[in-house]
C-alpha positions as CSV (number, residue, x, y, z in Angstrom):
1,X,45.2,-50.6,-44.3
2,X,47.3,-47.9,-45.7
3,X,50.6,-47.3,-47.2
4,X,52.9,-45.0,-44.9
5,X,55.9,-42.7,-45.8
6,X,58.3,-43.1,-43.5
7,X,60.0,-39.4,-43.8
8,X,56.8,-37.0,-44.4
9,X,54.1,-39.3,-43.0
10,X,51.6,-39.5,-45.6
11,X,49.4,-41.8,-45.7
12,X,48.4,-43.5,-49.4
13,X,45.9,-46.1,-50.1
14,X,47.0,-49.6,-51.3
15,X,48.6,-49.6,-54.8
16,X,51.3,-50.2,-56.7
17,X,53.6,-47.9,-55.3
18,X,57.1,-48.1,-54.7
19,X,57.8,-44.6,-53.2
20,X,56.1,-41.7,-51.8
21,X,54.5,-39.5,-54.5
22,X,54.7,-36.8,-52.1
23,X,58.1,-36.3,-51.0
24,X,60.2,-39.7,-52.8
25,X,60.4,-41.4,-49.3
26,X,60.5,-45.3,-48.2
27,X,56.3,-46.5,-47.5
28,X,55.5,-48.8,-44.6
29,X,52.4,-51.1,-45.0
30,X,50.2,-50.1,-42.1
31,X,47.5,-52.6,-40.9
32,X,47.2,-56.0,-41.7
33,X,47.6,-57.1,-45.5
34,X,44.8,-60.2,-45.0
35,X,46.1,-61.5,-48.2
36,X,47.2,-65.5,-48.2
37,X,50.7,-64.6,-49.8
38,X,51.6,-67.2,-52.4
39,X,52.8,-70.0,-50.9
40,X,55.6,-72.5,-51.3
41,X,55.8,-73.9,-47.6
42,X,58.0,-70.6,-46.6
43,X,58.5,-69.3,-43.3
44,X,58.4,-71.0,-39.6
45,X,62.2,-71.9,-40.2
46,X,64.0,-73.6,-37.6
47,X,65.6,-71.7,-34.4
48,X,69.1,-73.6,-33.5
49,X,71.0,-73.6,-30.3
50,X,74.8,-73.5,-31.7
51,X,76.5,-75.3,-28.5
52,X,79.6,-75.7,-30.6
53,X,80.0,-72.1,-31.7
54,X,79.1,-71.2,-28.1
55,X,82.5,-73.2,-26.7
56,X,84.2,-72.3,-29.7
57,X,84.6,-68.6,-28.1
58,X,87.1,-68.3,-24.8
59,X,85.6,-67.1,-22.0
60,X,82.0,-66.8,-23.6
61,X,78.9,-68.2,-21.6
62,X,76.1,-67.1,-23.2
63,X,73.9,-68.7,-26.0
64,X,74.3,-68.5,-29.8
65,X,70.9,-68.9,-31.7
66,X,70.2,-69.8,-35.8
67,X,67.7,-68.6,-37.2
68,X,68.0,-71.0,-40.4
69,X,66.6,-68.7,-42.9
70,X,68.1,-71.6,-45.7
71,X,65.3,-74.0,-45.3
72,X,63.3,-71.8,-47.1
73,X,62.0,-72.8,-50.2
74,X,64.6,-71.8,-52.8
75,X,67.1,-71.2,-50.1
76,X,66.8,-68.3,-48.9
77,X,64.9,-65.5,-46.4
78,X,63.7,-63.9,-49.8
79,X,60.7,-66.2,-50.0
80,X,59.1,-64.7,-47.2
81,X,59.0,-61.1,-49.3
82,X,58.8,-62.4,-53.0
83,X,55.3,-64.7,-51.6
84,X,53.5,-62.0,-50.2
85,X,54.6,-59.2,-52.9
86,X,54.0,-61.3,-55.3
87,X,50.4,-61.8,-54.3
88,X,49.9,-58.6,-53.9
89,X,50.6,-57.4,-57.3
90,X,48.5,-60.0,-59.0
91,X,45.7,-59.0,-57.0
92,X,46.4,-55.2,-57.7
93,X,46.2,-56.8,-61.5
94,X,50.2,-56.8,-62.4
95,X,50.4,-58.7,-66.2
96,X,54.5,-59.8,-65.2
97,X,56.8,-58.9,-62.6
98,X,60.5,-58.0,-62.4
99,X,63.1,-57.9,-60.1
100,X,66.4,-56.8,-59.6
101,X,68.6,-59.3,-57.6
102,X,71.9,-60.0,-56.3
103,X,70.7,-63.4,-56.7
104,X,68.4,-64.8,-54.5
105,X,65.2,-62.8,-54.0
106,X,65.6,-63.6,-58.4
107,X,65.3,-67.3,-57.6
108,X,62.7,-66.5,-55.1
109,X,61.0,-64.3,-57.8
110,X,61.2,-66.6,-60.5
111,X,60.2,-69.7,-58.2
112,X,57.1,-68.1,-56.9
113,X,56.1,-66.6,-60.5
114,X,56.2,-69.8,-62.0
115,X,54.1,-71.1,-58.8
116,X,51.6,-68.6,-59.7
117,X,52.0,-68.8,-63.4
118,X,52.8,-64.8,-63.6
119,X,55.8,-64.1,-66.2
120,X,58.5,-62.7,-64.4
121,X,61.7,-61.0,-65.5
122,X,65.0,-61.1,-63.6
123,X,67.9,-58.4,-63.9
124,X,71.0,-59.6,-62.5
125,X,74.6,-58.6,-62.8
126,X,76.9,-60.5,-65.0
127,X,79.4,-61.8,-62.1
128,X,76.2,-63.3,-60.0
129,X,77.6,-66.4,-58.8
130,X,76.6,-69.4,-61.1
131,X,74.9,-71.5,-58.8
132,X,72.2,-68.6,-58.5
133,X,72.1,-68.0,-62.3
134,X,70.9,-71.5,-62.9
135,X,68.1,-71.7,-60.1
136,X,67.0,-68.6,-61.6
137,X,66.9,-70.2,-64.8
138,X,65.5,-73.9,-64.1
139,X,62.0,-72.2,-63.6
140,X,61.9,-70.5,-66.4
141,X,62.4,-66.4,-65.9
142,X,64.0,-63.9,-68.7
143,X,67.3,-63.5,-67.0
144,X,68.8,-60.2,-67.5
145,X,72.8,-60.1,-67.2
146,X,73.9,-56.7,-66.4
147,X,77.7,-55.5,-66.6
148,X,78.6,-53.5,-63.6
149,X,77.2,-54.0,-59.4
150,X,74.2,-54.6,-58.4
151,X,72.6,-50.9,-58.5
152,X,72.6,-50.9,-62.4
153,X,70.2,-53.7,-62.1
154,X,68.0,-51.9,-60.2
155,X,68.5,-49.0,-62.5
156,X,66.8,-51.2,-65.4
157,X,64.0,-52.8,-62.9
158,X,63.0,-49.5,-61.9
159,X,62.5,-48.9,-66.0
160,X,60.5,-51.3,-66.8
161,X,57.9,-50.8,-64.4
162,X,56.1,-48.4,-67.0
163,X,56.0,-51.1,-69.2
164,X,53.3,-53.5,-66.8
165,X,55.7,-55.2,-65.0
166,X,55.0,-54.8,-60.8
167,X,58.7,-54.7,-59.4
168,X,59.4,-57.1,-56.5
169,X,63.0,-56.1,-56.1
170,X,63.5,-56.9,-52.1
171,X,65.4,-53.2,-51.3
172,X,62.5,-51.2,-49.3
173,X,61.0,-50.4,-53.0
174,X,57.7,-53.0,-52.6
175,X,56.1,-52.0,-49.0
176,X,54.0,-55.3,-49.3
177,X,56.9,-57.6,-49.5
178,X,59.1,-55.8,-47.0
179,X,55.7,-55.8,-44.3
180,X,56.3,-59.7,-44.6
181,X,59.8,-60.0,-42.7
182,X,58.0,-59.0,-39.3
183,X,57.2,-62.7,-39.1
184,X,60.9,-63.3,-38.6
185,X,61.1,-61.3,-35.7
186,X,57.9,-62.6,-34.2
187,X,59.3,-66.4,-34.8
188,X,62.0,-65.3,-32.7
189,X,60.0,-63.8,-30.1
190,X,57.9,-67.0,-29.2
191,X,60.7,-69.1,-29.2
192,X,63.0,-67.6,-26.8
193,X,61.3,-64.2,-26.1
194,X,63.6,-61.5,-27.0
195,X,67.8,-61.8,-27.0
196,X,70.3,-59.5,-26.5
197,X,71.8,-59.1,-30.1
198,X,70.0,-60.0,-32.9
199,X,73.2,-60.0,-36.0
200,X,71.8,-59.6,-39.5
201,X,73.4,-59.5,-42.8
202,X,72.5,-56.2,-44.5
203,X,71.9,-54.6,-48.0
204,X,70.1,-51.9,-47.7
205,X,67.8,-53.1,-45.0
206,X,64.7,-54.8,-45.0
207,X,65.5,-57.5,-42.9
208,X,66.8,-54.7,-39.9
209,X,63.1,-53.4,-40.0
210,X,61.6,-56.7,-40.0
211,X,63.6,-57.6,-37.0
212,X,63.0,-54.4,-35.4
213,X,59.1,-54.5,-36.0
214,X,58.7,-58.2,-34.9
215,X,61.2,-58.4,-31.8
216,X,60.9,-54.7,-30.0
217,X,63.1,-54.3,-27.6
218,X,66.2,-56.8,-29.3
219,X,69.3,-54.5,-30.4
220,X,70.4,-54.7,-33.9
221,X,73.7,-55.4,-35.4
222,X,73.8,-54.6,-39.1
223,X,76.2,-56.8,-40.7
224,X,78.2,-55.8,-44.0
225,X,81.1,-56.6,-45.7
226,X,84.2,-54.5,-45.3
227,X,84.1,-54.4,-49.6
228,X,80.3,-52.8,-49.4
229,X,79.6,-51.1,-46.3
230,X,78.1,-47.5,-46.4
231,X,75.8,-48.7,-43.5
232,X,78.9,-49.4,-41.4
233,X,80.7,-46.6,-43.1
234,X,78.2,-44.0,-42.0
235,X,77.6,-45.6,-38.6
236,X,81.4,-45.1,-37.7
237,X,81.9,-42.1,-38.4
238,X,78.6,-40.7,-36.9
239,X,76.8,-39.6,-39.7
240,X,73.2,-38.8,-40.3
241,X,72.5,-40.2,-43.8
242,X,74.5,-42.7,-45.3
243,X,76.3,-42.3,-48.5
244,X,76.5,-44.6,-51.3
245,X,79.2,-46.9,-52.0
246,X,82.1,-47.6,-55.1
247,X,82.3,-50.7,-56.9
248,X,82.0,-53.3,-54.7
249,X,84.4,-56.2,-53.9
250,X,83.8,-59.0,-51.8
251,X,82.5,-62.9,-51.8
252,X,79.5,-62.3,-50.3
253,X,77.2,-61.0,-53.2
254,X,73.8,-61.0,-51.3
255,X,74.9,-57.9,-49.2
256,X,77.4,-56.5,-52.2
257,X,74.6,-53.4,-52.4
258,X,75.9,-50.0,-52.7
259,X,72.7,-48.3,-52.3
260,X,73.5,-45.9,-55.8
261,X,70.7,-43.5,-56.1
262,X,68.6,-45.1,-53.2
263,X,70.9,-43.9,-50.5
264,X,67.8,-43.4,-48.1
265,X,67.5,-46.6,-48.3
266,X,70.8,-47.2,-46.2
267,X,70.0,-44.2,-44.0
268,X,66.7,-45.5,-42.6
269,X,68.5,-49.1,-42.3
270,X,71.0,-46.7,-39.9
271,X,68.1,-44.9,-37.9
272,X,66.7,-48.6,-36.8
273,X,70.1,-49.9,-35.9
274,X,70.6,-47.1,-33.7
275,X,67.4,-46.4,-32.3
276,X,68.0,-49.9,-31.1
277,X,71.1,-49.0,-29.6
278,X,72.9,-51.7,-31.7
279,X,75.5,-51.6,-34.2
280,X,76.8,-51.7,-37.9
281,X,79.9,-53.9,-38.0
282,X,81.9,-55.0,-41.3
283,X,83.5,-58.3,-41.8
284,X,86.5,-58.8,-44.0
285,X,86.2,-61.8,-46.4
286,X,88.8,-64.1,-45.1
287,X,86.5,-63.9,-41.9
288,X,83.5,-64.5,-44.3
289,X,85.2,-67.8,-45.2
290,X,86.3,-69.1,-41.6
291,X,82.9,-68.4,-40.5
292,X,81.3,-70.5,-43.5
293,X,83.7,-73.2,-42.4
294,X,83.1,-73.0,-38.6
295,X,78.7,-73.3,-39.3
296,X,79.2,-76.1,-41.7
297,X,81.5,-77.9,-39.2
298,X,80.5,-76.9,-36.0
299,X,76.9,-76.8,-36.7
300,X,76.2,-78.5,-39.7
301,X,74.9,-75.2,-41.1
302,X,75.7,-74.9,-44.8
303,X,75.4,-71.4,-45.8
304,X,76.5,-69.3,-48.3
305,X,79.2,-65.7,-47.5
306,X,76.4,-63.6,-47.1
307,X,74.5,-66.0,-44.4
308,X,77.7,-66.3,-42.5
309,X,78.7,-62.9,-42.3
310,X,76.7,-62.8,-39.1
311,X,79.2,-65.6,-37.3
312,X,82.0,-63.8,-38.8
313,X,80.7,-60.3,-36.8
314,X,80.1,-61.8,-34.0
315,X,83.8,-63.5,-33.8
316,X,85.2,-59.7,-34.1
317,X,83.0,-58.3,-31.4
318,X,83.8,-61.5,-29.1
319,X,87.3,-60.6,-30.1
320,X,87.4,-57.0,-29.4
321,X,85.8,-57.5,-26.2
322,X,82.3,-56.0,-27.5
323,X,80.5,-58.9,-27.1
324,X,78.8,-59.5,-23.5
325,X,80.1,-62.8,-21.9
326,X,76.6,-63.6,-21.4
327,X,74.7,-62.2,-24.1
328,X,71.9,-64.6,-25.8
329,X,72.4,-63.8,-29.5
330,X,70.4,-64.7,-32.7
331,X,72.2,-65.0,-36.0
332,X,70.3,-64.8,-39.1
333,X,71.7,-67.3,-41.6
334,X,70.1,-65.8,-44.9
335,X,71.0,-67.6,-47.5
336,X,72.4,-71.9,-48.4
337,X,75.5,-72.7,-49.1
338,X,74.8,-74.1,-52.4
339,X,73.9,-70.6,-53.8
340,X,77.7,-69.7,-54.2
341,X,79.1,-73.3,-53.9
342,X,82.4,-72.4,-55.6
343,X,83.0,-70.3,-52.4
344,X,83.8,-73.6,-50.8
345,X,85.9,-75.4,-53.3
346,X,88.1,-72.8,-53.1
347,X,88.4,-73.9,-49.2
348,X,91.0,-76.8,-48.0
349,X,89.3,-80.2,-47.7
350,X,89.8,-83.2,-46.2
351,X,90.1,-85.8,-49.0
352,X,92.2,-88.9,-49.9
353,X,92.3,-91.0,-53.1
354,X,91.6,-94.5,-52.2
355,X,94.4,-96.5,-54.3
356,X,93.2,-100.2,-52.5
357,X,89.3,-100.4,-51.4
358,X,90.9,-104.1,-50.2
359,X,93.8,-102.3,-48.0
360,X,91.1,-102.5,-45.5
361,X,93.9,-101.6,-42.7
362,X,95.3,-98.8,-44.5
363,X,92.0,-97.3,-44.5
364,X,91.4,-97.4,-41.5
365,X,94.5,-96.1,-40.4
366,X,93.2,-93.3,-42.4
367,X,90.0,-92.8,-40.3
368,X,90.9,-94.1,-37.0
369,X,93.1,-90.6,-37.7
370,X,89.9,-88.8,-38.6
371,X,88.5,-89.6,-35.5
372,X,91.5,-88.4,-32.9
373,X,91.1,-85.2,-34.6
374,X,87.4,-84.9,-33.8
């Protein structure tokens, strides 16, 4: 077992490291961890046939497939890398932990800390949508509140890593955590064997590697938002490295990354996406919110922007005529809906004020409507 950089190739032996002391490049846990990660029941999350999206799409006969990353213990894919990084660092005899977060690998962290009892600290930026804030919160981290996006956080998480604290931030900065998304691939794998397209909302990456370590062979689409997309950015216009992004401004805050000062980040993301001959594609966030709206009630799938943006790419490539008619296609749904539930009382909803309970015929006038809709 060895840690791996990914540019120069050095090998390191297992530590605390976050990059290569050689050269500054991304490490790759090489061999098999054998450590029990801590566990809250993550992982093994359901694989859904999407029938109704499927017919939702003219002229499309292939399959749609969820991978429901939400049933997850607090919500999210991020469990699967906070558990094992996590354990990690306590055996390599961390006193705390800290992580910078968009939101949800700091619920993760702070759910799996107080599993563990390890302290844990939790940068965040200021606008993180509430519904996060609180989970992080209810188990007891020191939330951080940062003006500014998401890379100032990781500016200060980075920092206090010479003060004891092992940093679990879920970019490619903790090899051990990162090693732990090739079980979503591999879940994928022995379910259906290995689709077409596999659509994955992306920050700056870890989840594209995990998907292209687990499933060789299945091509990658690296979704962003159009607000926050150097991936896409640099894919488009043919580019080698990938460039970091302004301030960014969209709904969906678990992919609102712009890679400041960990650009490489982004530019391996880009080398797996194309070495799998897939894509980078960037959703706009009125298609964010039709595509949260379409899983919830199509599918029964209540996810947050983020975990819909995959739905959302694959509606413009089906739309553009880039989709295959009958391509199988696996859609990673990252993150619940009730992370960022104020996205959806912003949406139209189908309620009526009941004046008369006893107007038992007016009522049903009411929902005998409901149903000629369905």
């Amino acid at each position: 077992m060895e840690l791996r950089c990914v540019d120069c190739g050095r090998a390191h032996p297992p530590a605390l490291l976050y990059d290569c002391p050689a050269c500054g490049g991304i490490l790759e846990l090489r061999g098999d961890d054998g450590l029990p990660p801590v566990d809250l029941g993550q992982g093994e999350t359901p694989l859904l046939r999407a029938p109704r999206l499927e017919a939702s799409l003219p002229g499309f006969a292939g399959q749609i497939w969820l991978k429901d990353e939400t049933r997850n213990p607090s919500g999210s894919f991020k469990d699967r890398l906070v558990g094992a990084a996590l354990a990690r660092a306590v055996a390599l005899g961390a006193r705390g932990v800290v992580c910078a977060s968009s939101g949800n690998a700091g619920a993760a962290t702070a759910a799996y800390a107080a599993r563990a009892g390890v302290p844990a600290v939790i940068v965040v930026p200021a606008h993180t949508p509430p519904g996060k804030v609180t989970q992080i919160a209810a188990h007891g981290a020191l939330l951080l509140l940062v003006e500014g996006h998401y890379s100032r956080a990781y500016d200060l998480a980075r920092g206090l890593e010479r003060h004891g604290f092992a940093n679990l931030t879920t970019t490619f900065l903790n090899p051990w955590g990162v090693a732990a998304l090739d079980a979503v691939g591999h879940e994928i794998g022995a379910r259906i064997g290995v689709p077409d397209l596999v659509l994955i909302p992306t920050g700056s990456g870890p989840l594209v590697q995990g998907v292209a370590r687990g499933l060789p062979g299945a091509r990658l689409v690296a979704v962003q938002a159009e607000g926050c997309a150097p991936i896409v950015r640099a894919f488009e216009a043919g580019a080698e490295a990938v460039s970091a992004w302004g301030e960014p401004r969209t709904i969906a805050s678990g992919i609102s990354d712009p890679l400041i000062g960990y650009e490489r980040d982004g530019t391996h993301t880009l080398r797996l996406v194309r070495a799998s001959g897939g894509l980078a594609v960037a959703v706009s966030d009125a298609a964010l919110r039709r595509a949260m709206q379409d899983l919830a009630r199509l599918e029964g799938v209540y996810a947050e922007p983020t975990g819909a943006s995959p739905l959302a790419a694959l509606a413009r490539l089906h739309g553009e005529g880039r989709l295959p008619a009958a391509a199988r296609c696996v859609l990673l749904v990252t993150g619940h809906g009730f992370k960022d539930g104020k996205a959806y009382e912003e949406m139209p909803a189908r309620t009526h004020r009941v004046a008369d309970p006893g107007d038992l015929p007016a009522v049903a006038r009411l929902c005998e409507a409901a149903l000629a809709e369905a």
